[in-house]
matplotlib code that plots the C-alpha trace (Angstrom):
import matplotlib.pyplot as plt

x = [-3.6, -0.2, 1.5, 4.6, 5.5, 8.7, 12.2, 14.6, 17.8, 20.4, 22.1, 26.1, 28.7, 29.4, 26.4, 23.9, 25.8, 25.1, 21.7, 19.8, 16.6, 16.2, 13.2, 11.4, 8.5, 6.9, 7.8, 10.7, 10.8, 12.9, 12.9, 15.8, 17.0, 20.7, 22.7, 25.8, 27.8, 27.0, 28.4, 27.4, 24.9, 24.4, 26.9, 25.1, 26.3, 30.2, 32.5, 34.0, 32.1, 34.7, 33.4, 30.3, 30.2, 32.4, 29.1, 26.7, 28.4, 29.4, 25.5, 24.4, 26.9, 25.6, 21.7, 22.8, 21.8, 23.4, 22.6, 20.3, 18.3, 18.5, 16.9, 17.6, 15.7, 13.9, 11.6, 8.5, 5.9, 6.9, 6.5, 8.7, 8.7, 12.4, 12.7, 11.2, 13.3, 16.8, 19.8, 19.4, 15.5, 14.7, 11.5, 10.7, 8.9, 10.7, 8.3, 9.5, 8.3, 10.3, 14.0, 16.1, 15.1, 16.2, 15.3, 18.1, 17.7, 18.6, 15.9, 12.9, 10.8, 11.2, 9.1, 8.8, 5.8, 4.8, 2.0, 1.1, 0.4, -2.4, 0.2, 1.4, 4.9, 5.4, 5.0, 7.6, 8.1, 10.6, 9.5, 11.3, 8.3, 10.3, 8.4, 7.8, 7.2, 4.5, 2.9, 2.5, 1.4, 4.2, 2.3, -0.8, 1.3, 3.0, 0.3, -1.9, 1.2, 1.1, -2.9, -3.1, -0.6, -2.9, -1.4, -3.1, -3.0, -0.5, 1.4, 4.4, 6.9, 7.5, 11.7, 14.0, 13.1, 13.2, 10.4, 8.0, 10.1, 12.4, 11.7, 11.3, 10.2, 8.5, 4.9, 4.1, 5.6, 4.1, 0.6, 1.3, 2.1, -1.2, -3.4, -1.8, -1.5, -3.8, -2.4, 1.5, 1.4, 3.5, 5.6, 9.0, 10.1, 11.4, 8.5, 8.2, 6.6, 7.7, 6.0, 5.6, 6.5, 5.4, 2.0, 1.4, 2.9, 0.5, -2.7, -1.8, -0.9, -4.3, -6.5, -5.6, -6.4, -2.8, -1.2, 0.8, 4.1, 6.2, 9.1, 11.6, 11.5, 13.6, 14.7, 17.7, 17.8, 18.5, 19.8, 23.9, 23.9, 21.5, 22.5, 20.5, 20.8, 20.2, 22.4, 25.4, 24.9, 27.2, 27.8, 26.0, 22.6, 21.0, 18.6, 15.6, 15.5, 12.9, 13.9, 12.6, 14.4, 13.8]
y = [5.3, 6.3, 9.2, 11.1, 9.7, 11.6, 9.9, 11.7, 13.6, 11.0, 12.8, 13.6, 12.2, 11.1, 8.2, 9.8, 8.7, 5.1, 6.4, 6.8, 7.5, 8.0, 9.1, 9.2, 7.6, 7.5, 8.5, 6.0, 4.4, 5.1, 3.8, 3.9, 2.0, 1.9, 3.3, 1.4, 3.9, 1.2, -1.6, -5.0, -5.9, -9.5, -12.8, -14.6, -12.0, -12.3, -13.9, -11.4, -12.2, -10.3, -7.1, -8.0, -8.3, -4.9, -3.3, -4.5, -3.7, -0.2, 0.3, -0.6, 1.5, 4.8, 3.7, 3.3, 0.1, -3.2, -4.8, -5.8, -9.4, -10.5, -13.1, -15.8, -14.9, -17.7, -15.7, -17.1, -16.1, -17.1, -14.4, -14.6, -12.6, -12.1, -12.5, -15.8, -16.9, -18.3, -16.7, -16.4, -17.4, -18.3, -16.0, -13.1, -11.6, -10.5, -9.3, -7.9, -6.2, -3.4, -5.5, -3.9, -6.3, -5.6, -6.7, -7.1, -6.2, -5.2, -4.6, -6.5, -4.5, -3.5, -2.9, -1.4, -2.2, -0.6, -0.7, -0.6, -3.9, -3.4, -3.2, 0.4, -1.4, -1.1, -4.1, -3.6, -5.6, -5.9, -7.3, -8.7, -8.8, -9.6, -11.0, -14.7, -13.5, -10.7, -13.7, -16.1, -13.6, -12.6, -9.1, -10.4, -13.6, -10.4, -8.2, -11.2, -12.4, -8.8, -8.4, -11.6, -10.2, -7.5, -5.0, -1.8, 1.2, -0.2, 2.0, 0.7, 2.6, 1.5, 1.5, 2.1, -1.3, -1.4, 0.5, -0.5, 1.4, -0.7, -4.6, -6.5, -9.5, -12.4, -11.4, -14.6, -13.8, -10.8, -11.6, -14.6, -12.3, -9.8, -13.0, -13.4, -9.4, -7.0, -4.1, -4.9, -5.1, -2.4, -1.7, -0.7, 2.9, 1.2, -0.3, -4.0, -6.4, -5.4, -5.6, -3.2, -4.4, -1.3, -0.7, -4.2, -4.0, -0.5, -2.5, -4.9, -2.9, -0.4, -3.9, -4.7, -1.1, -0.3, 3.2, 3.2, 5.9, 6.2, 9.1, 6.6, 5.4, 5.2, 3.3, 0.8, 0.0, 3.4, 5.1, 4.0, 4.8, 1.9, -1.8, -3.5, -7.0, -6.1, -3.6, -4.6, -8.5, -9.9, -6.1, -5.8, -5.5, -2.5, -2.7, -1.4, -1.3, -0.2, -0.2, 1.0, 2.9, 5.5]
z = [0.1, -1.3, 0.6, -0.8, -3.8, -4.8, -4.4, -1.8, -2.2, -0.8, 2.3, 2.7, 5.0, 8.5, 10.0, 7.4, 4.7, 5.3, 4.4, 1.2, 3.9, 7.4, 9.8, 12.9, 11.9, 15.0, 18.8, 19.4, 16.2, 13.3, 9.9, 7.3, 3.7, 3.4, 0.0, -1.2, 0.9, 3.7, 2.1, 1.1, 3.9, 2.3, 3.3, 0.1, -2.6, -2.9, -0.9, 1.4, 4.6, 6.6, 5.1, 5.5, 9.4, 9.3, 7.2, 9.1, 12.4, 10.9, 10.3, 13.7, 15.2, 12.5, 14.0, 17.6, 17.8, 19.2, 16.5, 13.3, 13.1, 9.3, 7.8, 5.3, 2.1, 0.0, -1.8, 0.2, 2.0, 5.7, 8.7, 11.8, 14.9, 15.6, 19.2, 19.0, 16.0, 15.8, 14.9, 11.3, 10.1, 7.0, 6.1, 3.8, 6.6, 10.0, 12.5, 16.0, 19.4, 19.0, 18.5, 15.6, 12.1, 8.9, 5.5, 2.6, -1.0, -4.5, -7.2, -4.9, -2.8, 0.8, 3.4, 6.7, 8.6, 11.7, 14.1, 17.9, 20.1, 23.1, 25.2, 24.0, 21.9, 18.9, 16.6, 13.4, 10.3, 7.5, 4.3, 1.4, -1.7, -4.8, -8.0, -6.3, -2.4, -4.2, -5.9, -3.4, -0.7, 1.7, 1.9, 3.8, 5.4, 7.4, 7.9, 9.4, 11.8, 13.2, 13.5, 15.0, 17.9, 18.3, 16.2, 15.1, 12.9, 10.7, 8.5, 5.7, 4.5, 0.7, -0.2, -3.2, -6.0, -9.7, -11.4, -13.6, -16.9, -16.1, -15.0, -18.3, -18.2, -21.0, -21.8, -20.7, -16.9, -16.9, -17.4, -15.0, -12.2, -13.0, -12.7, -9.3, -8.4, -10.3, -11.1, -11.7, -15.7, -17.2, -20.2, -20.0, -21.2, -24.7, -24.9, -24.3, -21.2, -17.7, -14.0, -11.7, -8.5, -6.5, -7.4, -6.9, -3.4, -2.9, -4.3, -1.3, 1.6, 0.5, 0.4, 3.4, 5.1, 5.9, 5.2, 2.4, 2.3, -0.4, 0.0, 0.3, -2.9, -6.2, -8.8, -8.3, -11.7, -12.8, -9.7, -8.7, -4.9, -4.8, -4.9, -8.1, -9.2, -12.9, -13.5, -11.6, -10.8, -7.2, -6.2, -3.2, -1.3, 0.7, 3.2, 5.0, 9.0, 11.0, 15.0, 18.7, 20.8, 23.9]

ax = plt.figure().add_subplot(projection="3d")
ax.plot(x, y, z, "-o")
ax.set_aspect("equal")
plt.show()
């Protein structure tokens, strides 16, 4: 089920205006997506990897965090945990035991996963569902890594992506992805093919009995304080982070 489907008002200076979205989720955890006040979290998109380290340690800093694991993105539907991966894996899917993970993007779909492992921790997730990793199942590759640690009453926490008024795509594309994932065939608000990535990411998450939330969303595509691929190619990414803490 889909809770709180309206988009937030993005909050002013200081720490929370790194933030397009920030809460206690549960006791000791917090969840947040970034806005492009945060800067370009991504060393892939441009080429000033100096101000990429200063973002990402500016956010850690406006979280209280040491710091953020990231992941190499590949559009796949590979599941890590983080404190048993390297220093930068190569997954769409980066599971942790609490540790501080993060997932990067800018039109594709992220989400926050969070549940509870027998031993009382919390098990967290950050997922990066773009058109291919939707297809090919990142969704369930996550969600069975954390169940199969013990993980219970998960809950995601759906981010800011481009909606389905606005993701054109060929006819042919789009009925290729439906085959794969019912329920993401749309029509753009001009009219012509387009996919929407959300509901197929809720028709996912509600098959597999998780809890589905949906406050943090938005448009990329048509809203500026959020990095999109589409409408301003190379700028930047944002991303979602979901950590532990006392």
């Amino acid at each position: 089920m889909t809770l709180g489907a309206s988009a937030p008002t993005p909050r002013g200076g200081g720490a929370e205006g790194f933030f397009w979205w920030r809460r206690d989720i549960r006791p000791g955890v917090t969840a947040a997506f970034t806005r492009v006040s945060a800067g370009n979290l991504a060393f892939h998109v441009g080429t000033d990897d100096g101000g990429v380290r200063a973002s990402r340690a500016a956010l850690a800093r406006a979280a209280g965090v040491d710091r953020f694991q990231y992941m190499e993105q590949v559009h796949g539907n590979t599941a890590v945990w983080a404190e048993d991966a390297g220093e930068i894996p190569v997954a769409d899917a980066l599971l942790s035991r609490g540790a501080p993970v993060a997932v990067m993007v800018a039109d594709c779909v992220p989400i926050l996963l969070v549940g509870e492992l027998p031993d009382g921790s919390p098990a967290l997730g950050a997922v990066h569902a773009g058109r291919v990793g939707l297809a090919v199942g990142v969704i369930p590759a996550a969600i069975s890594a954390l169940r199969d640690a013990g993980a219970e009453g998960l809950e995601a926490w759906i981010g800011p992506s481009i909606c389905g008024r606005c993701y054109e795509v060929p006819a042919a594309l789009r009925d290729e992805v439906e085959a794969a994932v019912p329920g993401t065939a749309s029509t753009t608000s001009w009219g012509t093919p387009a996919l929407d990535l959300p509901a197929g990411v809720d028709v996912q998450l509600a098959a597999a009995g998780v809890v589905v939330h949906a406050e943090a969303g938005g448009c990329t595509l048509e809203e500026e304080q959020l990095f999109s691929h589409r409408r301003a190619p190379g700028q930047g990414r944002f991303a979602g982070l979901v950590w532990a803490h006392a």
